[in-house]
N, C-alpha and C positions, 0 to 999 in steps of 0.2 A: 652745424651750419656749414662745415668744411665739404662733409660728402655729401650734404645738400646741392652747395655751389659746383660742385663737381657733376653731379648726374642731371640737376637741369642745365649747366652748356653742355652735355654731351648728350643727352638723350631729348632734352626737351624739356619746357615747364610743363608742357600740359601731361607730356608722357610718362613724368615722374611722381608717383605715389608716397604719400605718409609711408604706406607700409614698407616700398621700395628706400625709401629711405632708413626708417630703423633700421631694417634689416643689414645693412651696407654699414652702419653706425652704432651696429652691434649691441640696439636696446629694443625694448618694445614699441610697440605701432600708440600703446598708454602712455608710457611714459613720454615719446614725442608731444603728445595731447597734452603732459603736463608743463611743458614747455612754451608750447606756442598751439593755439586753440585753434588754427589751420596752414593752411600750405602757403598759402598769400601771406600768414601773418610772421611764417620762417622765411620768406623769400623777403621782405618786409624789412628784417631783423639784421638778413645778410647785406642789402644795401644799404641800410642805414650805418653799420658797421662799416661799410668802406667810407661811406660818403665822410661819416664822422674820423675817419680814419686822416681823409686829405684837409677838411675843415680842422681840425688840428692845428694846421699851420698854418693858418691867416688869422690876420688882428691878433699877434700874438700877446700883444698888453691888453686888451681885451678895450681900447679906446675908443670902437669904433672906424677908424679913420685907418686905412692902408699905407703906412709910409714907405718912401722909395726903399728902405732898409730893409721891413719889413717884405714886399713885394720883392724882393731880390732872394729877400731868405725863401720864400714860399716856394720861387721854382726849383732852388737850389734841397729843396728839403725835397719837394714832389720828384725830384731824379730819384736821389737815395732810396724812399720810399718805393718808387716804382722796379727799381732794380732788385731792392732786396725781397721782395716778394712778389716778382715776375711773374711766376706759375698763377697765384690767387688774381692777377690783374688780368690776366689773360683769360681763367676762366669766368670774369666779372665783363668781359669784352665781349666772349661767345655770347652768355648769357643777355646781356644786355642787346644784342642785335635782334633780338627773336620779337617779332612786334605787341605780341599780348604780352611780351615782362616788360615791354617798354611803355605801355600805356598804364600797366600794375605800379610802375617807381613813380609815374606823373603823379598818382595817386597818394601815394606814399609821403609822398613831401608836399603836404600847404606849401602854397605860398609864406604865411605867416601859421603860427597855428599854438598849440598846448603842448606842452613838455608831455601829456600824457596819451599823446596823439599811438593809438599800436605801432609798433613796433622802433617807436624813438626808446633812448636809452639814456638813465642819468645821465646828465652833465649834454647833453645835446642842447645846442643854444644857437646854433647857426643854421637859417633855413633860407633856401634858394635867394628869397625878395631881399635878406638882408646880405647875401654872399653879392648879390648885383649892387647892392647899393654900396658897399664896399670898393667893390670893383669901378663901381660909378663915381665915385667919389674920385678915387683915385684918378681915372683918368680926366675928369674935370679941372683937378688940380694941373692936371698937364696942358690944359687945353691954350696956353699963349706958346706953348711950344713944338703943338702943332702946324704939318706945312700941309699947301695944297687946299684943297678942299675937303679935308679931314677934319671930323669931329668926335668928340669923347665920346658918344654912342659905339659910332662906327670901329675907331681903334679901340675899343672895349670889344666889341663882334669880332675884330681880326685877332686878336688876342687869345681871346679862347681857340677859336679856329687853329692858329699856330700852335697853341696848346696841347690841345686836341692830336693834333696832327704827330707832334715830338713824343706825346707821351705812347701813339701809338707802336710806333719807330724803336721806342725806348722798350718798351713791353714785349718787342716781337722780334728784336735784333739777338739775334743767335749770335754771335761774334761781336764780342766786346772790345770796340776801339774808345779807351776814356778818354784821348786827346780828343781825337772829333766831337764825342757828346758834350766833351767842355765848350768846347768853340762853339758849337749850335747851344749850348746853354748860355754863353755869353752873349752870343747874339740876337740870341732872345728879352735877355735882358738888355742886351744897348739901344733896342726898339721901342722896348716900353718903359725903359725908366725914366 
């Protein structure tokens, strides 16, 4: 999966080959086949492993319901994470921009669906509708302490957006200042908690 992720953000999904893979991963173009019964279905494999990688660390009591604790640890765990394996998040960012692997992960991930759905993996229990309804929950909970013409949809949508945005920052910042990314990780949390 490693030199997989690696030659489609840099060459391409469509331009990278079974074969071009073994071969780089130092097995045969069969043995790949015994693995995963196509290229969609390794490509498949690789995102579920990341997705499953951040899904991790939400609803850590497994409750349901996102507590403010619990949403504090998630971003504080998503820095860690993103830091410590910078290089694989980045090439999960190339990969991800290219528009046929972005319409292949829409795919990838039901909205709801079967533990045996290709390329999910034991213990996968978290899928998009119930990651929002998490998230939705949470900021409902929040919603008497909303100002302005703000609503738990909408600060759910800036949420990720800021998300999004930080964990970019965090993936691609060559020069590590941890006092700053404390402070914009604090800040992030005094928005949304």
């Amino acid at each position: 999966m490693d030199v997989a992720l690696k030659h489609f953000a840099a060459e391409g999904y469509h331009r990278t080959t079974i074969s071009h893979i073994a071969k780089h991963a130092g097995i045969s173009k069969g043995l790949m086949y015994n693995y995963y019964e196509s290229k969609e279905h390794l490509l498949e494999a690789i995102v579920h492993r990341s997705v499953n990688e951040i899904y991790h660390h939400l609803d850590l009591d497994q409750d349901g319901i996102l507590s403010e604790i619990e949403f504090e640890q998630f971003i504080r765990n998503i820095n860690s994470l993103l830091k410590e394996n910078r290089e694989f998040w980045r090439l999960m960012m190339q990969m991800m921009i290219q528009n046929e692997v972005r319409e292949m992960i829409l795919k990838a991930f039901p909205a709801t669906g079967s533990l045996t759905h290709p390329g999910h993996e034991p213990g996968d229990h978290l899928y998009p509708e119930k990651v929002v309804q998490l998230f939705s929950g949470y900021f409902s909970q929040k919603k008497d302490s909303l100002t302005g013409n703000s609503d738990p949809e909408t600060e759910m949508e800036m949420f990720f957006s800021t998300l999004k945005g930080w964990a970019v920052k965090v993936i691609y910042s060559d020069i590590e200042d941890e006092e700053k990314n404390e402070k914009l990780i604090n800040r992030i949390i005094d928005l949304y908690k």
